[in-house]
N, C-alpha and C positions, 0 to 999 in steps of 0.2 A: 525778498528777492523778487523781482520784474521778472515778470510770464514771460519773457525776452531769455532768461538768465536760467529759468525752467527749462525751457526749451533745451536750450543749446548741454545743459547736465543731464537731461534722457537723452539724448541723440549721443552724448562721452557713454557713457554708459550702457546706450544697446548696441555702440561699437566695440566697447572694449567687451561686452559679453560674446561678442562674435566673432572677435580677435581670439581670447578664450577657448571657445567651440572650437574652432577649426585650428589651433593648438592643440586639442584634448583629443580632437579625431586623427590627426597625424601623429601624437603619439602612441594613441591607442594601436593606429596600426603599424606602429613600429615596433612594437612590443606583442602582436598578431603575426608579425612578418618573423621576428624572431622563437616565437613559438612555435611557428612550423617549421623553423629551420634546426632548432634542438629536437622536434618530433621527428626529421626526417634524417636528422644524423642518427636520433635514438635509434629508430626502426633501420638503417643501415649496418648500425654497429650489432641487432640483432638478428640480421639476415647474415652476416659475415660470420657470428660464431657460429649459427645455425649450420651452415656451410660447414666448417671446421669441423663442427662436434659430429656431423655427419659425417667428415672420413674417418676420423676417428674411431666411430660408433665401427663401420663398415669392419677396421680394420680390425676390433676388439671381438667381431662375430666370427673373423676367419680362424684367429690363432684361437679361440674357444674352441672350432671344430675343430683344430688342427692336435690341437692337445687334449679336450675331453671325449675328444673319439665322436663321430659322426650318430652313431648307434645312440649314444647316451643322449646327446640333445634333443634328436628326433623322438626317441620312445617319450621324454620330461616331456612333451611339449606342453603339454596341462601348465606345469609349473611356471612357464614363460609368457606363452603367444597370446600379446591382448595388454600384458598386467605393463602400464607406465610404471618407468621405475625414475625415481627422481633424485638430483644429484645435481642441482645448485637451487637456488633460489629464481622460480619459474621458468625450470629445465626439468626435462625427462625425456625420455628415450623407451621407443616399446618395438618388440621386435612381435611385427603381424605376423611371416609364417617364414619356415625354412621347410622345406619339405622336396624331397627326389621329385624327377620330373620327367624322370627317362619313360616311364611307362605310358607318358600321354601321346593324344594320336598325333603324328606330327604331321601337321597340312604342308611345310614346306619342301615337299618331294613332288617326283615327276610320277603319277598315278595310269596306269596303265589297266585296261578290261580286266586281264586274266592274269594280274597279281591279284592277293587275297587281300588288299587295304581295301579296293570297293566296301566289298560287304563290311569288312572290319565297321569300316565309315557308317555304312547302313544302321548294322545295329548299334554303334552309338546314338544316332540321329533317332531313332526309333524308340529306343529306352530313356532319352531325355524329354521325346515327343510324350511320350505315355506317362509321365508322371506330371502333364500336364492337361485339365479336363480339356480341354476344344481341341487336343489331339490325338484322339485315341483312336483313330484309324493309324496301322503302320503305312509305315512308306513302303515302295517297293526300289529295287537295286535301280527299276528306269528311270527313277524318280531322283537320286542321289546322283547320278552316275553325270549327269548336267552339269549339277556345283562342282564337281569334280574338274569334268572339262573346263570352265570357269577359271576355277584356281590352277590349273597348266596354261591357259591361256594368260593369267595374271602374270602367272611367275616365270614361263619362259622367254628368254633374249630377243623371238624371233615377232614379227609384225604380222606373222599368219595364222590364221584360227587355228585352233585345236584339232588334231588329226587322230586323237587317239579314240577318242569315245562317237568323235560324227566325222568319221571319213566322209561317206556318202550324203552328206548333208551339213553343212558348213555354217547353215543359217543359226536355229537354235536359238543361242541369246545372244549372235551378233547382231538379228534385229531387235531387241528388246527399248523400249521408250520410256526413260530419256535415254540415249546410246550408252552400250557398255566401253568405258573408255580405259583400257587395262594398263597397266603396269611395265610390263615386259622384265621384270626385275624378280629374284625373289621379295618374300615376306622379309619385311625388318621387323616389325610388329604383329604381336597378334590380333592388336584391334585393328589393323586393313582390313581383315575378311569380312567386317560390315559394308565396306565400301563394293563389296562383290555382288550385285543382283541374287545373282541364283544362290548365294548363302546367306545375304538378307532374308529370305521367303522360307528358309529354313523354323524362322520364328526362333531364337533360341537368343537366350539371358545372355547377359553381361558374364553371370556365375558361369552359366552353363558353359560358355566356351572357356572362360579360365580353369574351369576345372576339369576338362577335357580335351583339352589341346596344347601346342603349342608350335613355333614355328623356326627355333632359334638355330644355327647352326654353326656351331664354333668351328668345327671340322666336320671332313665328310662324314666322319663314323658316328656322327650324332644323329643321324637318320635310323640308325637303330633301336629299335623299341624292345624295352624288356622290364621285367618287374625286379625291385630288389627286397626278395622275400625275407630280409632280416630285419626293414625297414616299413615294407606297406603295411597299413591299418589291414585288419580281414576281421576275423568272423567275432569277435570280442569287442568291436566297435562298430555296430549297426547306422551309425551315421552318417559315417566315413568310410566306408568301407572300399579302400580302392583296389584291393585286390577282386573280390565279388567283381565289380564293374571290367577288372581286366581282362578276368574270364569270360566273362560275359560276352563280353567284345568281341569272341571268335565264337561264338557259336554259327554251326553251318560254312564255316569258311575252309576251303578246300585246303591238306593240308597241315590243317591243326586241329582237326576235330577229336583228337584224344587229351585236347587242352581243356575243351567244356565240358566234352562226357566227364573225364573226373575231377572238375572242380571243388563238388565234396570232399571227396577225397583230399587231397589239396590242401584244402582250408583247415580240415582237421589234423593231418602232418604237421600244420605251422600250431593249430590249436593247440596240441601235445607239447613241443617245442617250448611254446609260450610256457605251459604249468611244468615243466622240467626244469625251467630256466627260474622261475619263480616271479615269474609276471603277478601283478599285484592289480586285477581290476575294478577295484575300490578307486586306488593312485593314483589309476589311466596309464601307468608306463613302468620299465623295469629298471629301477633305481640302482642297480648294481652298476658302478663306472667302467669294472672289468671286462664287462660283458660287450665285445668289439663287434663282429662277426660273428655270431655262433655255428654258423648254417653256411661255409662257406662253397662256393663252385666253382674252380675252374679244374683246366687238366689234370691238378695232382691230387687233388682233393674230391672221392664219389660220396661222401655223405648223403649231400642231396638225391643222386642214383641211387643209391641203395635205398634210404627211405620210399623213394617211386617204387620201386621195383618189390619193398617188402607189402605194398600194398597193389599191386598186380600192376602197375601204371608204368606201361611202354612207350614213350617219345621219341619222334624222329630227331633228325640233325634242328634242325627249323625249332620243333618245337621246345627243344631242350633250352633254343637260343634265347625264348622267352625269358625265361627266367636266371638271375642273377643274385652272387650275394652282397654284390658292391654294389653301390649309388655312383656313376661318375656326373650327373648333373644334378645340381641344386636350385629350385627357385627361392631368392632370400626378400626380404620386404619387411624393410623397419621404418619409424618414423623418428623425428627428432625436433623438438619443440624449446624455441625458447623468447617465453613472454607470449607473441601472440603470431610468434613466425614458427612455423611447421613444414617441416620438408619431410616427403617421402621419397625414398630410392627403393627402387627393383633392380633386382640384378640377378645375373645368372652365372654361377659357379660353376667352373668343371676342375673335379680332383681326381688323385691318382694314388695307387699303393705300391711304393717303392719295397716294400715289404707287406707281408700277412699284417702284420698289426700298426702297420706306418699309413699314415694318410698325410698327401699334400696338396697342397692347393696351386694346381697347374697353370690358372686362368681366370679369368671374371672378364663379363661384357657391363657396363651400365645401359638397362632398357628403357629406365624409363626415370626421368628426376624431375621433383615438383616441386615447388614454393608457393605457402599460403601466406 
C-alpha cells in the first residue's frame, strides 16, 4: 500500500474511533440520565410511604392509648422508648417519648410581679443554672423578672413595651444591640424563645428547655399547670424525677409554700402507693394492664385528701390545684424510616374521661414534622 493509502486508513480510523467516543459518551449519559431518574422516582416512592406509614404509625399510638389505658404505656416506658421495631424490609418505626406535659412551666401566659410564676420561673432557671459548673452563682428574681418582660413583650398583640415589670422605665432591653425585634403574637414553638435576647443570656440546653417548659395552647384552660401523680416518675427513678423538680419549683413562692415544706412527705405517699400497687423496680414500671388510675382526684373522690391529711399535710384551694390524677396533655415523638428516608413528628395530645375508666382523644396539634 502507498504512504498515500496509509494515510488516508489512519485518518478512517481516528474518525471512526471518535465517531465511537462521542457515541459511547452520549450513551453513557443516557444511561446516567436515566439513573437518576429511577434514584429520584425510588427515593420519591420512599418519601411518600414514609409519609403514609407516618399517619398511620400516628394513628396506631392514639387507639393504643385509647384502649391500653394511658397509665399502662406510660409506667412500660422502658419496654418501648428508643427500641426500632421493624416491619418490612428496611422499615421501622420507634416511638422516642409519650410523656404528660401539663406539669411543665408554661412561658405562653401573660406574667405579672405578684403572681407566683416569677419566682416559680426563678427557681427553675436556678436549679438548671446550678447543675451546670460556670453557673453556680443563683440568680436573683431582678435578674429573671427581665426575660419575663421580654416574653410579654414577645407575646402580646400590642406595639408598646412591656408595662408590667418596667412601668417606670421602658428602656431595658428595648435598647439592647442588635434591636430586640418582637413578635407581638403568641409562642407557636417552643424553640422562639431562643430568638428572645433576655432568654438567650439565660445560657440553657436545647434539653434543658424541652424538658422544662412548654408553650402550647390548645384552649385557654391549658395554662394551667399541675402534676399527674399517677403518672410522674418521683422518688424510685432518680433520673427523671419530675415530680422532685415540680416541688421544687415552688419553693418560697407565696402561696404554695405547704407544697415544698412537705414534699417528703409527698413522695413517700406516692412511694407507698407504688409498693401496694406492686411496682416492680427491677422492670422500671407497673405491668398490670388493670391498673387505670389508682390515686384518682376530683370532687367525688378524697383519697388523695385523706392520704394528705393522714400525714398532717394541709393545702389551700391553689395548692390542691397542683396536683391531679388525670393527664389531659401529652407530648408524643416517634420516628419512621424507610430505606434511607426518616420522618420525625411531635405532636401534642389533649384527652378526656367521659367516664372514671374511659379515656378519649379529644384533639391533637402537629408541632413539628421533618424529612431526612
Amino acid at each position: 500500500m502507498s504512504e498515500r493509502g496509509v494515510r488516508q486508513t489512519g485518518v478512517a480510523l481516528l474518525m471512526t474511533l471518535s465517531i465511537i467516543l462521542i457515541l459511547s459518551i452520549a450513551l453513557m449519559k443516557t444511561f446516567e440520565n436515566r439513573s437518576v431518574e429511577t434514584a429520584h422516582l425510588a427515593n420519591s416512592l420512599q418519601r411518600f410511604q414514609a409519609e403514609t406509614l407516618s399517619r398511620s404509625i400516628f394513628r396506631a399510638i392514639l387507639i393504643t392509648i385509647r384502649t391500653k389505658k394511658l397509665a399502662f404505656v406510660i409506667q412500660n416506658t422502658t419496654s418501648w422508648k428508643g427500641v426500632p421495631i421493624p416491619f418490612n424490609n428496611n422499615q421501622y418505626f420507634q416511638i422516642n417519648e409519650i410523656k404528660p406535659i401539663d406539669h411543665l412551666f408554661n412561658l405562653n401566659r401573660r406574667f405579672r410581679p405578684d403572681d407566683p410564676w416569677p419566682r416559680v420561673f426563678l427557681n427553675i432557671i436556678n436549679k438548671l443554672r446550678k447543675e451546670k459548673d460556670e453557673f453556680d452563682i443563683p440568680l436573683d428574681i431582678e435578674d429573671t423578672n427581665p426575660v419575663l418582660s421580654a416574653i410579654n413583650d414577645w407575646t402580646d398583640w400590642d406595639t408598646d413595651p412591656d408595662d408590667q415589670f418596667f412601668s417606670d422605665n421602658y428602656e431595658g432591653y428595648q435598647e439592647m444591640n442588635p434591636e430586640f425585634i418582637v413578635k407581638n403574637r403568641g409562642l407557636d414553638r417552643l424553640s422562639e424563645v431562643k430568638l428572645i435576647p433576655p432568654f438567650q443570656e439565660l445560657g440553657l440546653t436545647h434539653e434543658n428547655i424541652w424538658d422544662n417548659f412548654r408553650v402550647f395552647l390548645i384552649d385557654k384552660s391549658s395554662e394551667k399547670q399541675f402534676i399527674d401523680i399517677n403518672l410522674a416518675t418521683h422518688a424510685y427513678n432518680d433520673k427523671d424525677d419530675e415530680l422532685e423538680k415540680f416541688l421544687n419549683s415552688f419553693k418560697d413562692v407565696e402561696g404554695y409554700s405547704a407544697v415544698f415544706e412537705n414534699k417528703e412527705k409527698i413522695r413517700n405517699i406516692l412511694k407507698e402507693r407504688d409498693e401496694e400497687l406492686g411496682y416492680d423496680e427491677e422492670l422500671g414500671g407497673v405491668l398490670d394492664p388493670k391498673i387505670r388510675f389508682p390515686l384518682p382526684i376530683d370532687n367525688k373522690d378524697y383519697t388523695w385528701k385523706k392520704m394528705l391529711e393522714n400525714e398532717g399535710i394541709t393545702f389551700n384551694g391553689d395548692e390542691h390545684g397542683l396536683f391531679s390524677g388525670k393527664t389531659k396533655h401529652l407530648s408524643i415523638s416517634f420516628s419512621v424510616a424507610v430505606s434511607e428516608v426518616i420522618v420525625t413528628t411531635e405532636a401534642i395530645v389533649e384527652v378526656i374521661y367521659p367516664s372514671e375508666n374511659e379515656l378519649t382523644i379529644k384533639g391533637f396539634e402537629i408541632i413539628s414534622y421533618s424529612m431526612q
